[in-house]
N, C-alpha and C positions, 0 to 999 in steps of 0.2 A: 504494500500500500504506500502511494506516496501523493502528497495532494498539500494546495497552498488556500486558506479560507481568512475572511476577515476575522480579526482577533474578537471585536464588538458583538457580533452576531455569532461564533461562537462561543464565548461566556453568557448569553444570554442563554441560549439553547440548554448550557449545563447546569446552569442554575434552575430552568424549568424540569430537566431531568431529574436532580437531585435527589428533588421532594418524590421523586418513587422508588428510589433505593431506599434500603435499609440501613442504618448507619452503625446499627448493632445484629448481627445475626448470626446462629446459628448453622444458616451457609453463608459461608463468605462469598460464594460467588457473586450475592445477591449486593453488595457493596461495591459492584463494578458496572461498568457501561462496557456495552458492545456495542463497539464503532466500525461501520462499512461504509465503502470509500467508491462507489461504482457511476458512470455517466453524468460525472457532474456534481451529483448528488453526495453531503457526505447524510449520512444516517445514524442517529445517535438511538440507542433501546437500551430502558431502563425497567426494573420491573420488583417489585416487594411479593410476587405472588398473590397480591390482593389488585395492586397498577399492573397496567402493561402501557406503556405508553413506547413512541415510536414520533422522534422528532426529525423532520429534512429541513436539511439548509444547503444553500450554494456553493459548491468549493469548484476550485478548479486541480481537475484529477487526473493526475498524470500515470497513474497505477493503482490499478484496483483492487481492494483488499479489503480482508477485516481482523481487529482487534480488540479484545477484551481488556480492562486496563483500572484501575481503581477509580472510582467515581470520586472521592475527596480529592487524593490528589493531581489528577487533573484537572480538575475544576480549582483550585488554590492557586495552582501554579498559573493557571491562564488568567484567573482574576488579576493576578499581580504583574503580569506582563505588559509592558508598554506600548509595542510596536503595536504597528495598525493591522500586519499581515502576518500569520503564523504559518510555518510550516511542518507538517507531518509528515513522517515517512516509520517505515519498519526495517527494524535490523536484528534480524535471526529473533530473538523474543524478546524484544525490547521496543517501546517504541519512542521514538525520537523527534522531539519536539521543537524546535528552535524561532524564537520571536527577537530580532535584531542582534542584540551581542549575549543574548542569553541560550541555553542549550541545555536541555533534560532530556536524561534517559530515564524511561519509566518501565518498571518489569511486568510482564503482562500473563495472561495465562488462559490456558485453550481456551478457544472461542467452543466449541461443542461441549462444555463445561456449562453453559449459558444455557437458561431455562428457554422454551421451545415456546412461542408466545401464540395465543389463540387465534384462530383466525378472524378478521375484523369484516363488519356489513357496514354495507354504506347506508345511513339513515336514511328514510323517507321524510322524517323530521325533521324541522329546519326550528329552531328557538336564537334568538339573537343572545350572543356573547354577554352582555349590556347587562340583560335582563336575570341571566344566570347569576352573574358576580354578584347582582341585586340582591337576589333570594338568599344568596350565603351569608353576605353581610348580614341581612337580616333578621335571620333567622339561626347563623350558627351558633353566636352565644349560650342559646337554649339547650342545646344538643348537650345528653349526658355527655359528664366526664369521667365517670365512676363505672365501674363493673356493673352493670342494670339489667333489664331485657335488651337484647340483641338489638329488637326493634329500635329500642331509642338511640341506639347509637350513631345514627345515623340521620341526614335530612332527605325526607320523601318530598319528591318531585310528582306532581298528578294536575291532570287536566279536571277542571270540575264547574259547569255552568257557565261555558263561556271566560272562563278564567284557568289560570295558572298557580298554583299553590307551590308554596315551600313553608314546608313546617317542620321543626324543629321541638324536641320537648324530651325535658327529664324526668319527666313524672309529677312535679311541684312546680312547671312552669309550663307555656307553651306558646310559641310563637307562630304567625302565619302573616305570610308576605304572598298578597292574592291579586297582583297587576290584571287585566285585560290581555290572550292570549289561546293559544291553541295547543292543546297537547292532548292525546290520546291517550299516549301511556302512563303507567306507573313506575318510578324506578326510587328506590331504599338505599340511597347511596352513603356510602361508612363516612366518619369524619376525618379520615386521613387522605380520603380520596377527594374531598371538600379541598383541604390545603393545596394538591396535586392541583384541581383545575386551576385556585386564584391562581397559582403561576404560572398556568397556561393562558387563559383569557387574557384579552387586551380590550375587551370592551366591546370591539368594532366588528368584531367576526361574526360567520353567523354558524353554529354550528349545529351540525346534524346530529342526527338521537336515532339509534335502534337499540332494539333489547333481545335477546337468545330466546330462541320456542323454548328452552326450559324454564328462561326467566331469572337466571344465574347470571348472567352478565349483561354490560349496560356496553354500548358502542357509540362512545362520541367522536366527532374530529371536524376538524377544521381544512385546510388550505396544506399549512404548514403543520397540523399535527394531529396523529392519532392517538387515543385514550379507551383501553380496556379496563371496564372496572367490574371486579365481583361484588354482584350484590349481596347486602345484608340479609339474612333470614329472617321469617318471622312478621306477622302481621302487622303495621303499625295501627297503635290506638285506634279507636273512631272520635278525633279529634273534634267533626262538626258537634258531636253530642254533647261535649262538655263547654260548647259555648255559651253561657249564660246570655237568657234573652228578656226576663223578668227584673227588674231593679227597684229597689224599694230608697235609694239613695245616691243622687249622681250630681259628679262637680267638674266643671272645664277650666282647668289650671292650666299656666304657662309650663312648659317646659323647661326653658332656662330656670323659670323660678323654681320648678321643685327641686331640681337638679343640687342648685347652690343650698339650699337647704339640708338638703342630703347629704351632700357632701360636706359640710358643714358640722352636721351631725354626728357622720362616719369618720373625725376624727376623734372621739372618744374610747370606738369601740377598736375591738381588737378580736382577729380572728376572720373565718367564712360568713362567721353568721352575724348579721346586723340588725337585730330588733330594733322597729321601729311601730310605735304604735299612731295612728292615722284617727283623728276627732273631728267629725263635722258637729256644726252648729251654725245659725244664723250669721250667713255673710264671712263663716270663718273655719278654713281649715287649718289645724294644728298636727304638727309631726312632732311626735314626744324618741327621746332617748333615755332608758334609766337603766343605771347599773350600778348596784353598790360599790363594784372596784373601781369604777373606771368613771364614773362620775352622769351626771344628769343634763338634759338638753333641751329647750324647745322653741321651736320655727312656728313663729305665727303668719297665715297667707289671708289675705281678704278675697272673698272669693264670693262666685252669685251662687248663695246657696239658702235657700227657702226650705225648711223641712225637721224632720225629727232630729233629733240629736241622734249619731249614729259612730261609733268605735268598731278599728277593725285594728288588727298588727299583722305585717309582715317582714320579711326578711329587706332590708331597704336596697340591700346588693341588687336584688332581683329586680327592684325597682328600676332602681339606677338604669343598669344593662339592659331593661324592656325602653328606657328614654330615649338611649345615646341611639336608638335602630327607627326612629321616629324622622322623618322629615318636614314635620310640624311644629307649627310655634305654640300651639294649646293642642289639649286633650283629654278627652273625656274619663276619670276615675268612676267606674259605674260598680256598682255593690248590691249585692242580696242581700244575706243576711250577715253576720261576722265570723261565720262557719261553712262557709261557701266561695267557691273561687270567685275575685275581683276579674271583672275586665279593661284593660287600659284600652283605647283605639283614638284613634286621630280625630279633631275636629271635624274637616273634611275629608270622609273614608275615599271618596270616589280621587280624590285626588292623590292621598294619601294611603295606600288602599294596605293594611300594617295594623295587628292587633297582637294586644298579648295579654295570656289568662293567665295567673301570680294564684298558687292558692296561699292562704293567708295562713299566720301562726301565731301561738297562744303568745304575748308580750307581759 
C-alpha cells in the first residue's frame, strides 16, 4: 500500500472512527482500524462488535493495499502532525507514515485478524442529519446510565402521527423530542452508538435508514459514510401512556429564571441527588432546599398562578437537565397530584415541539 491524503481530512475521519473502537478490550484487535488503500479511495473500518462503521475519503493511491494498525496511535500521531499532506506507504509489517520532517513506523498486525463486518442495505429512508443530532441532544441526557432494563438503554427512534419521536428515559424521567416528519420504522438504538453518530453527522447530510428482516440491526449512511449498528433488545416502555393529560395545578415560568435558581440552590447540596421541594400559591412559586448538613435555601419566583396551594419535590438535577434541552424562553410546570409524574413542555409545543415527564420525590 502506498498513497499521499490530506492531513485535515484525514484526522477528521479518525476521530469519527475512534468513537467505535474499543479502547479497552478483551480482543485487542478490536482497538485497531483496518485501513485499504484501493482507486483512489483510502477506506478506514472500525468496529466494537456492537459499531461497524466504514468511512471513504480521497487519497491519491499509488499502491493498493490494506492495513490493520492501532487506532490510538495513529490517530495521536496525525492529530499532532503539521504538514498539510501525509504520506502512507507499507514496509514488510510496518506501516510508515511521514508528514514533512516527521516519520513513524507503526507495527501492524494481520488484516484477516479483523472482524468480518455485516453486510450493509441501502435505506429506502431518507431522515435529515439536522434532525437526528436534534433528537440526541434532546433526549440523550435521559437515557439510563446505570445497569437497568436493556430497553432503557438506549434512544428509540419511531415514526408516530405524522411525527418523529426520540425518546429517551431511565425509568424516573422521560424525554421526547417529536418534530414534524416521516419514519416508518422502529429502531432501539444503544447509547454508545448515540456518541458514534454525533461524530458522524455534520448536520447537512441527509441520511438513509434501513433495518434487518430480523430486526437486529439498524443501517444508516450517508455520502461519505456507512454505520452498522446492533440493536438493543427488548420492548421499550409504552411511553405515550405515562403522559399525564389531567392537571389539577399549572404554572408558565421562565427558563433562564428557574435555571438561576437552581442552580443557585444546587450549591448547597452535594452528591447525584438534589432535593428540591416546589410550593405554588397565589402569584408565587417557591423552590425550597433543606439539609441539616449542608445548610437551607429558598428562591422566590412571581408567577401567574391562581389556584390551591399545591407542594411537590423532586430531584432539581432532573430539572435542570429536562431545561438546558428546551429551546424556549417559558414553560409550562403542569402537576397532578404530589405523587404522580410532573410534566415540563414548552410554551409553544408546535414550535417547540420537547416535553419531559420528572416523577417527583419525597423532600
Amino acid at each position: 500500500m502506498k498513497l499521499q491524503i490530506d492531513r485535515e481530512e484525514f484526522e477528521e475521519a479518525l476521530k469519527k472512527a475512534r468513537e467505535a473502537t474499543e479502547k479497552k478490550s478483551a480482543l485487542p484487535i478490536l482497538t485497531n482500524f483496518l485501513i485499504s488503500a484501493e482507486d483512489d479511495v483510502l477506506t478506514v473500518k472500525a468496529t466494537d462488535l456492537e459499531n461497524y462503521l466504514v468511512l471513504n475519503l480521497k487519497a491519491e493511491v499509488e499502491e493498493k493495499g490494506s492495513v490493520c494498525v492501532s487506532s490510538r496511535s495513529l490517530s495521536d500521531i496525525v492529530k499532532n502532525l503539521t504538514s498539510a499532506i501525509l504520506y502512507l506507504e507499507t514496509d514488510g509489517d510496518r506501516l510508515v507514515l511521514t508528514g514533512g520532517r516527521s516519520t513513524f513506523k507503526l507495527p501492524t498486525v494481520p488484516t484477516e485478524d479483523f472482524p468480518e463486518f455485516p453486510e450493509t442495505l441501502e435505506g429506502e429512508e431518507v431522515v435529515s442529519g439536522n434532525l437526528i443530532l436534534e433528537g440526541i441532544d434532546r433526549v440523550e441526557y435521559a437515557i439510563a446510565k446505570e445497569e437497568t432494563r436493556i430497553a432503557l438503554q438506549g434512544m428509540l427512534i419511531r415514526g408516530f402521527d405524522g411525527k418523529i419521536h426520540f425518546v429517551g428515559s431511565d425509568g424516573h424521567r422521560l424525554a421526547l423530542y417529536e418534530p414534524e416528519g416521516s419514519f416508518s420504522g422502529g429502531l432501539l438504538i444503544p447509547r454508545k452508538s448515540l456518541k458514534v453518530l454525533k461524530k458522524l453527522l455534520t448536520g447537512i447530510e441527509e441520511v438513509r435508514i434501513a433495518k434487518s428482516e430480523d430486526g437486529s440491526f439498524a443501517y444508516l449512511s450517508s455520502e461519505e459514510w456507512k454505520l452498522v449498528i446492533r440493536l438493543l433488545e427488548g420492548e421499550f416502555p409504552d411511553y405515550m401512556a405515562v403522559i399525564p393529560k389531567e392537571f389539577t395545578a399549572e404554572v408558565l415560568i421562565g427558563v433562564d429564571e428557574v435555571k438561576r435558581a437552581l442552580k443557585r440552590l444546587s450549591g448547597l447540596a452535594e452528591g447525584k441527588v438534589f432535593p428540591v421541594k416546589i410550593s405554588l400559591a397565589d402569584n408565587l412559586a417557591v423552590f425550597e432546599f433543606m439539609d441539616p448538613e449542608f445548610g437551607e435555601g429558598r428562591e422566590e419566583l412571581d408567577v401567574d398562578y391562581v389556584g390551591e396551594p399545591f407542594e411537590i419535590g423532586f430531584n432539581g438535577k432532573y430539572i435542570l437537565e429536562a431545561l438546558d434541552s428546551f429551546d424556549s424562553d417559558k414553560v409550562w410546570f403542569r402537576f397532578t397530584t404530589p405523587d404522580t409524574a410532573a410534566l415540563i413542555e414548552a410554551d409553544d409545543y408546535e414550535k417547540d415541539p420537547y416535553r419531559c415527564i420528572i416523577m417527583p420525590m419525597r423532600v
